[in-house]
PDB file of N, CA, C and O in Angstrom:
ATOM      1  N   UNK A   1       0.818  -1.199   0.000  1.00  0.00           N
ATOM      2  CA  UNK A   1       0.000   0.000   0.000  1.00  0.00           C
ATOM      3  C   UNK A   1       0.860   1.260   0.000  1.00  0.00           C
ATOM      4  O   UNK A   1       0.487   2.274  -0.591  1.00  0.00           O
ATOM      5  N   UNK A   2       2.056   1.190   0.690  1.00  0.00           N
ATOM      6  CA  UNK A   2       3.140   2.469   1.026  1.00  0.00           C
ATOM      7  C   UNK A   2       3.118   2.701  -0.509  1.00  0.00           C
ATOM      8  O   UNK A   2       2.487   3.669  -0.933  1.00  0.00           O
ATOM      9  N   UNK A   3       3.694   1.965  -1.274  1.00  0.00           N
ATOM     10  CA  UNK A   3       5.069   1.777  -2.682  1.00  0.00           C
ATOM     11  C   UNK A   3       3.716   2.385  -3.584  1.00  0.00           C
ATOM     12  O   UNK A   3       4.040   3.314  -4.324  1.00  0.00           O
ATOM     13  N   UNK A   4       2.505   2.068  -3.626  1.00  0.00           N
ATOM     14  CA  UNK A   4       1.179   2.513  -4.318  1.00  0.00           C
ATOM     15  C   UNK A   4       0.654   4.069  -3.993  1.00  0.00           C
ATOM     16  O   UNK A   4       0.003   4.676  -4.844  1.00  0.00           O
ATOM     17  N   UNK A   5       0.969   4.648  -2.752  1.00  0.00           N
ATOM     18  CA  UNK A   5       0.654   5.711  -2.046  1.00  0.00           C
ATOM     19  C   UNK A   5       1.596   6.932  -2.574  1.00  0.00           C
ATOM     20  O   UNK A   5       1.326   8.092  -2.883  1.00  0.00           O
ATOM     21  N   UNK A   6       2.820   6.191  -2.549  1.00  0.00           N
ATOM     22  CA  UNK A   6       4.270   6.933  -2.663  1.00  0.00           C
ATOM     23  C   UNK A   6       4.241   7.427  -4.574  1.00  0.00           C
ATOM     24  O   UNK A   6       4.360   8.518  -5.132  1.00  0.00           O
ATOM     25  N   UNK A   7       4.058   6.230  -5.020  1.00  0.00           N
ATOM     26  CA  UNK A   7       3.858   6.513  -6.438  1.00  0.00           C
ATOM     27  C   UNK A   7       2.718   7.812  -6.639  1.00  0.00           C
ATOM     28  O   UNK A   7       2.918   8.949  -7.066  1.00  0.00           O
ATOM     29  N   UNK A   8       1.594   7.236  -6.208  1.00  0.00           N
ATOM     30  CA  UNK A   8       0.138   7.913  -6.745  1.00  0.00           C
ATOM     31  C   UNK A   8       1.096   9.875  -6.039  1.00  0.00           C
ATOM     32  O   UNK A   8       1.083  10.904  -6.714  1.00  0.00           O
ATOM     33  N   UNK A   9       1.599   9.770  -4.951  1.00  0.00           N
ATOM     34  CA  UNK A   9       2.121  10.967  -4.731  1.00  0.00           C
ATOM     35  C   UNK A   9       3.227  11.612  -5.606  1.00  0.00           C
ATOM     36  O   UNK A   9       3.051  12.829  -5.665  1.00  0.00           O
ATOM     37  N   UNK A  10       4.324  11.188  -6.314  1.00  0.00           N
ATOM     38  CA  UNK A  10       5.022  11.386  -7.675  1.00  0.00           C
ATOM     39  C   UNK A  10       4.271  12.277  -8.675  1.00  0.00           C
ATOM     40  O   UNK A  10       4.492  13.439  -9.018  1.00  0.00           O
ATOM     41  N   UNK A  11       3.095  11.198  -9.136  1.00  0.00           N
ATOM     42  CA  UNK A  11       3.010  11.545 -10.071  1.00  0.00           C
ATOM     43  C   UNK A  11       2.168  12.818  -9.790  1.00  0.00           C
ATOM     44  O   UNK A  11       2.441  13.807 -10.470  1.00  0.00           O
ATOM     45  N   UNK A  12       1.238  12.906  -8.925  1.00  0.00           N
ATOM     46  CA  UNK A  12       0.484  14.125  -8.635  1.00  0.00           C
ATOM     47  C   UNK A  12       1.740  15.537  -8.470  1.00  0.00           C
ATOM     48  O   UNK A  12       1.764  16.499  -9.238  1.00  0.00           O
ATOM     49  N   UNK A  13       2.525  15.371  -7.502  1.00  0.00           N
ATOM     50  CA  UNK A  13       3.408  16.347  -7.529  1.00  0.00           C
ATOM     51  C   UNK A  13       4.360  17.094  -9.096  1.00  0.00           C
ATOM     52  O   UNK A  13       4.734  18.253  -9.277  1.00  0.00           O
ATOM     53  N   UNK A  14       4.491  15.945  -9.937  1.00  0.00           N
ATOM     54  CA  UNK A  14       4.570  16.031 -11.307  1.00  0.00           C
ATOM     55  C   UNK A  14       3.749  16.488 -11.889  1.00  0.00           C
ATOM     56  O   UNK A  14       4.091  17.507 -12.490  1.00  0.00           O
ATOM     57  N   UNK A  15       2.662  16.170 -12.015  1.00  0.00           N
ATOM     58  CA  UNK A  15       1.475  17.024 -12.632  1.00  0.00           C
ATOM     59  C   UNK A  15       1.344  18.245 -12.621  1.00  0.00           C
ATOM     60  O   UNK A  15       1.368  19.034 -13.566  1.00  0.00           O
ATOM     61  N   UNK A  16       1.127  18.515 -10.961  1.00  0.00           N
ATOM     62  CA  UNK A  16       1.025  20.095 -10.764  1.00  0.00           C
ATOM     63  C   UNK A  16       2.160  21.058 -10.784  1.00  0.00           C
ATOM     64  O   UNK A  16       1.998  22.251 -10.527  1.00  0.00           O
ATOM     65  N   UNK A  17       3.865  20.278 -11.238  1.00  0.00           N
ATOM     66  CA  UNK A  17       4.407  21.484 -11.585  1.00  0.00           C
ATOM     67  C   UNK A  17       5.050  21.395 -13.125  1.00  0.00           C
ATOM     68  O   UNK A  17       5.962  22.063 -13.611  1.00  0.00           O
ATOM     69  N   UNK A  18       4.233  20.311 -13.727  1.00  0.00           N
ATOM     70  CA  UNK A  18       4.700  20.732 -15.160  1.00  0.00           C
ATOM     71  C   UNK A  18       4.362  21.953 -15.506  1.00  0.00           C
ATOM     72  O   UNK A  18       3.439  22.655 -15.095  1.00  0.00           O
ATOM     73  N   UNK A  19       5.636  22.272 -16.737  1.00  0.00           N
ATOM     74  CA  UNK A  19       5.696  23.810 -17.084  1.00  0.00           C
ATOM     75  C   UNK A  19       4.068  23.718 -18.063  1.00  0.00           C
ATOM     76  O   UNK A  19       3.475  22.672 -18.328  1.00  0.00           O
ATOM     77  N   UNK A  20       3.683  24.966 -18.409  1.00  0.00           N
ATOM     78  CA  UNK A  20       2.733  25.119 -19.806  1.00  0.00           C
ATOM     79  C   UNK A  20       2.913  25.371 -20.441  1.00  0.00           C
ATOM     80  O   UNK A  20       3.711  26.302 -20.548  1.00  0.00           O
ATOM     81  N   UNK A  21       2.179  24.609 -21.781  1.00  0.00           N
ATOM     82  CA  UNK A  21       2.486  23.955 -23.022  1.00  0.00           C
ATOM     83  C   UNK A  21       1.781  24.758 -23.668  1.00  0.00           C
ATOM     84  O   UNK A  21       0.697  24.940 -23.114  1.00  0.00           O
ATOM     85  N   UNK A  22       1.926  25.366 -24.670  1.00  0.00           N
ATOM     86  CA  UNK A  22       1.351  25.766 -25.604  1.00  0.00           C
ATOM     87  C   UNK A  22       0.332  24.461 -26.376  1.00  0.00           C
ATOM     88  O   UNK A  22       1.026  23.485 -26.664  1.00  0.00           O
ATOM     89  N   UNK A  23      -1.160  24.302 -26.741  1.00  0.00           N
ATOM     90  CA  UNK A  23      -1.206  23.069 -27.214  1.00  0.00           C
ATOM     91  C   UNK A  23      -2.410  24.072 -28.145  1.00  0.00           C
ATOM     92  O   UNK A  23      -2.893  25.200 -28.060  1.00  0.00           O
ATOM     93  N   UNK A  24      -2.516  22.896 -29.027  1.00  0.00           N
ATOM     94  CA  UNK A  24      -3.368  23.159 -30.235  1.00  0.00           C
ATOM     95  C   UNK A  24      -4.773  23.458 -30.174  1.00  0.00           C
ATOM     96  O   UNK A  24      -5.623  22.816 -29.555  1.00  0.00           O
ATOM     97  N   UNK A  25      -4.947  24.527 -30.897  1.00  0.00           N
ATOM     98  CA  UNK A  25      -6.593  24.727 -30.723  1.00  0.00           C
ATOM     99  C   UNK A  25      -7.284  25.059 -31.796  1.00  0.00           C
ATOM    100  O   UNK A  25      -6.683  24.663 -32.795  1.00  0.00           O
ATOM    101  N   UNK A  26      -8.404  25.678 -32.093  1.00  0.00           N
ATOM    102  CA  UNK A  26      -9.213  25.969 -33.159  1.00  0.00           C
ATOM    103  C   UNK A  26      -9.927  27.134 -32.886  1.00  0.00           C
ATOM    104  O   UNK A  26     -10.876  27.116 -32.102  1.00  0.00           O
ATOM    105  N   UNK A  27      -9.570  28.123 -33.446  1.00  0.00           N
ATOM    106  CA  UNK A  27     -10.095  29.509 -33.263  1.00  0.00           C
ATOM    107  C   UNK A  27     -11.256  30.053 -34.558  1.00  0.00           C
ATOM    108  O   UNK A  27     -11.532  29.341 -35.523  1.00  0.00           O
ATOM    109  N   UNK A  28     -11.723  31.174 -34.374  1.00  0.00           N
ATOM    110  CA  UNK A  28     -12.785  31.779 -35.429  1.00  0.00           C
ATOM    111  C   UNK A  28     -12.933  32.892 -35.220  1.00  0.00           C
ATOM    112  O   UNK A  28     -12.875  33.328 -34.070  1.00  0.00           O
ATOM    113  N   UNK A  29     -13.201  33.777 -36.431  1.00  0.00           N
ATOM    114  CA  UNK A  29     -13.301  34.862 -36.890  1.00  0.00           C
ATOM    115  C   UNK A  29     -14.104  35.077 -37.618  1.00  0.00           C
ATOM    116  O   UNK A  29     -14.125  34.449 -38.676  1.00  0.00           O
ATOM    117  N   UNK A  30     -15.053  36.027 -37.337  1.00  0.00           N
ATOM    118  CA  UNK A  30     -16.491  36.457 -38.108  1.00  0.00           C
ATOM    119  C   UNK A  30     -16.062  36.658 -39.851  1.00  0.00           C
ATOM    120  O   UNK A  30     -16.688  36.474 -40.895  1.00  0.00           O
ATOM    121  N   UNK A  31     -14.357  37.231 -39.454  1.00  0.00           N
ATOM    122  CA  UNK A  31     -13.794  37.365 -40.790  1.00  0.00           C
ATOM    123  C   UNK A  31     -13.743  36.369 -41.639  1.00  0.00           C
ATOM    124  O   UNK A  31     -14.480  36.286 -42.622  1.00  0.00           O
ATOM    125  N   UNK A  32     -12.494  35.180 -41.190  1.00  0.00           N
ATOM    126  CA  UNK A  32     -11.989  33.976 -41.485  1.00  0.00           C
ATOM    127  C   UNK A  32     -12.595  32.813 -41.317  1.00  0.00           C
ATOM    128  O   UNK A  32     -12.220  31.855 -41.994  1.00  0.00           O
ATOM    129  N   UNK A  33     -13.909  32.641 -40.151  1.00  0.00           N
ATOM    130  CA  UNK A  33     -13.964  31.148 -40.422  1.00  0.00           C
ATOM    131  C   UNK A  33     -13.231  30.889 -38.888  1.00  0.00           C
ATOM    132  O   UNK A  33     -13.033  31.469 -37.820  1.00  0.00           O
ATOM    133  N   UNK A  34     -12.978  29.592 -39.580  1.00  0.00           N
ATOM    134  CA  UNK A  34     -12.185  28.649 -38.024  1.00  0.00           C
ATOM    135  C   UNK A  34     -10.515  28.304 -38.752  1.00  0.00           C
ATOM    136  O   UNK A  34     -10.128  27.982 -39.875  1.00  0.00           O
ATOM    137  N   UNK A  35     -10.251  28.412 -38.228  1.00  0.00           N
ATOM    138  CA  UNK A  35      -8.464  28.394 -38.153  1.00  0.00           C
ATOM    139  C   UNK A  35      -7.616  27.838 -37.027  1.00  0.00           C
ATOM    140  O   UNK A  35      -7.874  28.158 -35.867  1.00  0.00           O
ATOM    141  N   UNK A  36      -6.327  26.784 -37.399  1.00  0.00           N
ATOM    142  CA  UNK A  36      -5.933  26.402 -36.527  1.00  0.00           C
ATOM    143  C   UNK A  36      -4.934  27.716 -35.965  1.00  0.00           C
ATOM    144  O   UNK A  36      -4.445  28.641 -36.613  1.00  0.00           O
ATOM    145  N   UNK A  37      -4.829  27.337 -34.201  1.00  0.00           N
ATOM    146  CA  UNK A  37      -4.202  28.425 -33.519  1.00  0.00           C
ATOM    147  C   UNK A  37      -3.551  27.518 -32.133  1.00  0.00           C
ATOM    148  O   UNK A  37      -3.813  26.331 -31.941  1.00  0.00           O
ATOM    149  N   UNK A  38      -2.673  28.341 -31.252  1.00  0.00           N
ATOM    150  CA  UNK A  38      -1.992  27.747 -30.025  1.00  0.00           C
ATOM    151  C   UNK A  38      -2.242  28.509 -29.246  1.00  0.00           C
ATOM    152  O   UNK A  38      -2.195  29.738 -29.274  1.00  0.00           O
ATOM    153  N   UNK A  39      -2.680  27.444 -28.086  1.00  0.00           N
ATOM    154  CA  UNK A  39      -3.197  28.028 -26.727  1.00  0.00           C
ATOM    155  C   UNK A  39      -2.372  27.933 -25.308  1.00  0.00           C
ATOM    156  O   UNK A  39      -2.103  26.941 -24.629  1.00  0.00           O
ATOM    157  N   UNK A  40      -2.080  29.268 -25.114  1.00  0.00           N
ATOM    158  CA  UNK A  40      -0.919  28.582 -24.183  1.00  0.00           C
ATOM    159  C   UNK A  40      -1.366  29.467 -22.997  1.00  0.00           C
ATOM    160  O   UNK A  40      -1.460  30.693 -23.041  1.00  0.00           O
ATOM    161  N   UNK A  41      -1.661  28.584 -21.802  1.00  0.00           N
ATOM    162  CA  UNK A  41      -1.986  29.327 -20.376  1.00  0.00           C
ATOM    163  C   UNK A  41      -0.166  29.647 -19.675  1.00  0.00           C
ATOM    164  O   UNK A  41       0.927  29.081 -19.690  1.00  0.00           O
ATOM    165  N   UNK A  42      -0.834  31.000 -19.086  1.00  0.00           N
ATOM    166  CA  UNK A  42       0.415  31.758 -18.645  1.00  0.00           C
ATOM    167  C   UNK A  42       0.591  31.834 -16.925  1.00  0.00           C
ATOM    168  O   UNK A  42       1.616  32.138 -16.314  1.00  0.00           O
ATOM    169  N   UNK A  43      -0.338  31.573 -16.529  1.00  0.00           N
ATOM    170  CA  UNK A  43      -0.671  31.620 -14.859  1.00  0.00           C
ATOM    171  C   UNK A  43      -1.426  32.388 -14.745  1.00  0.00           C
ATOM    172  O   UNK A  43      -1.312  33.318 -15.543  1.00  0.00           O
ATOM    173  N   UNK A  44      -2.615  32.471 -13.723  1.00  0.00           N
ATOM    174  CA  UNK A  44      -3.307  33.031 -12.614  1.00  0.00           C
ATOM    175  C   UNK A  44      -4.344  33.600 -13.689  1.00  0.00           C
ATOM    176  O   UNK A  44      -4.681  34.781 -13.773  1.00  0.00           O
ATOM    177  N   UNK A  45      -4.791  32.551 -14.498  1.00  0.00           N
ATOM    178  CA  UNK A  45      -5.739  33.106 -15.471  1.00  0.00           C
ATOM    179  C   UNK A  45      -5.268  33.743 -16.654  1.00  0.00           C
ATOM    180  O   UNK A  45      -6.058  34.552 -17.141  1.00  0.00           O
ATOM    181  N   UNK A  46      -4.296  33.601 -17.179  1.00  0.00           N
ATOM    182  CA  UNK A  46      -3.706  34.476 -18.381  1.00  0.00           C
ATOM    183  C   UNK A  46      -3.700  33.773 -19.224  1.00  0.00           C
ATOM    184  O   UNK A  46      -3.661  32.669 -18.682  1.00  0.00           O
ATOM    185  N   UNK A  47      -3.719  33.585 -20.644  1.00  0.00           N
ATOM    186  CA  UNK A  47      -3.447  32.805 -21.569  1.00  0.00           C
ATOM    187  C   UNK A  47      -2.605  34.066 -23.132  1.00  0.00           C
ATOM    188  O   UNK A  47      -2.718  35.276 -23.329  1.00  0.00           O
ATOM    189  N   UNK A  48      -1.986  33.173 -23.746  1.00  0.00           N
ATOM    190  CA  UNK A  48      -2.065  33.734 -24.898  1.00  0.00           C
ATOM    191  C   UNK A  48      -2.433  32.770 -26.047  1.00  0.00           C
ATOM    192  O   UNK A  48      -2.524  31.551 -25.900  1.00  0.00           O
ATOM    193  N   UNK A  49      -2.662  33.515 -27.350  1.00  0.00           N
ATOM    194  CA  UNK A  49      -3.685  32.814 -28.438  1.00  0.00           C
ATOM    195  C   UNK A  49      -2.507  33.343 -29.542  1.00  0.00           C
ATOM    196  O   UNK A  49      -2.144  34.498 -29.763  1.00  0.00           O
ATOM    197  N   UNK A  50      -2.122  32.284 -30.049  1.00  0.00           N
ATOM    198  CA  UNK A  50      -1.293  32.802 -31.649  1.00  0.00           C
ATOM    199  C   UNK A  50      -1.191  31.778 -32.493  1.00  0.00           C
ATOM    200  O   UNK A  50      -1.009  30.621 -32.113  1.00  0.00           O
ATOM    201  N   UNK A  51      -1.340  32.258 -34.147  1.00  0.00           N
ATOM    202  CA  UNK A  51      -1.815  31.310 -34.914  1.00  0.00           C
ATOM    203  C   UNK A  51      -0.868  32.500 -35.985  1.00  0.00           C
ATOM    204  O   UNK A  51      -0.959  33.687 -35.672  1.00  0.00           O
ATOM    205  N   UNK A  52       0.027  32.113 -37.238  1.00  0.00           N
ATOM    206  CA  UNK A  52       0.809  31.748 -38.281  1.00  0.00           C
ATOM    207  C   UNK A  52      -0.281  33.182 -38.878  1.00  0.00           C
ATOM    208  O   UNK A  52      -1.422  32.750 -39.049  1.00  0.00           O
ATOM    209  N   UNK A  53      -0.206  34.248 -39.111  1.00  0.00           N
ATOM    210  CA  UNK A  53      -0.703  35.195 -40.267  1.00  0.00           C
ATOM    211  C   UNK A  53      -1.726  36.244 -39.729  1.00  0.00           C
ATOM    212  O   UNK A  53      -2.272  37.110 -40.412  1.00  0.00           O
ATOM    213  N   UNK A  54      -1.924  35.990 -38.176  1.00  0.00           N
ATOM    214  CA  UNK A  54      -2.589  36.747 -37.523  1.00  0.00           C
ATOM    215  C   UNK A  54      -2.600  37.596 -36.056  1.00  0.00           C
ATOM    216  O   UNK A  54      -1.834  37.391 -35.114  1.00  0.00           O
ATOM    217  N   UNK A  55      -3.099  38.061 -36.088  1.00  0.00           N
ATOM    218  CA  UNK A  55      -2.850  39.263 -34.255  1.00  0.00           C
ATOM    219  C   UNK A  55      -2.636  38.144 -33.024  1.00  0.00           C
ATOM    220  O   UNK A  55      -3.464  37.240 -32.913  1.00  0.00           O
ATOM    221  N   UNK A  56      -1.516  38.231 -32.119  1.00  0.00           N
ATOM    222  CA  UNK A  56      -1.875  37.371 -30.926  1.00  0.00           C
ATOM    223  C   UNK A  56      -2.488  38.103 -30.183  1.00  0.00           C
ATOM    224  O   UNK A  56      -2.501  39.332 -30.243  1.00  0.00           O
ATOM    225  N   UNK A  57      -3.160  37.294 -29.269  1.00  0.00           N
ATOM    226  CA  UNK A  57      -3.963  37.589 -28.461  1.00  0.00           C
ATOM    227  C   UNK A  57      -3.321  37.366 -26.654  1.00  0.00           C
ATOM    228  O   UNK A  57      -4.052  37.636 -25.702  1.00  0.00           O
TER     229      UNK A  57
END
């Protein structure tokens, strides 16, 4: 039960301090349509939005 406890605690502590990832998303524009874009959270509620030919956000 320890060696199961000890693990399940690893990986949680891993979890919560991986860095953030920019990961893939799908954005839209009344202009453009839907377009692929990257979503990357910054901390404490922040994110930024950037996609190849257009404004980041």
């Amino acid at each position: 039960m320890l060696p199961r406890l000890a693990f399940l605690a690893t990986v949680a502590v891993l979890t919560l301090t991986a860095p953030a990832i920019a990961k893939d998303a799908r954005c839209f524009t009344t202009d453009d349509g839907y377009y692929d874009c990257d979503f990357e959270p910054l901390g404490d509620g922040s994110f930024e939005i950037t996609a190849e030919g257009y404004p980041s956000f």
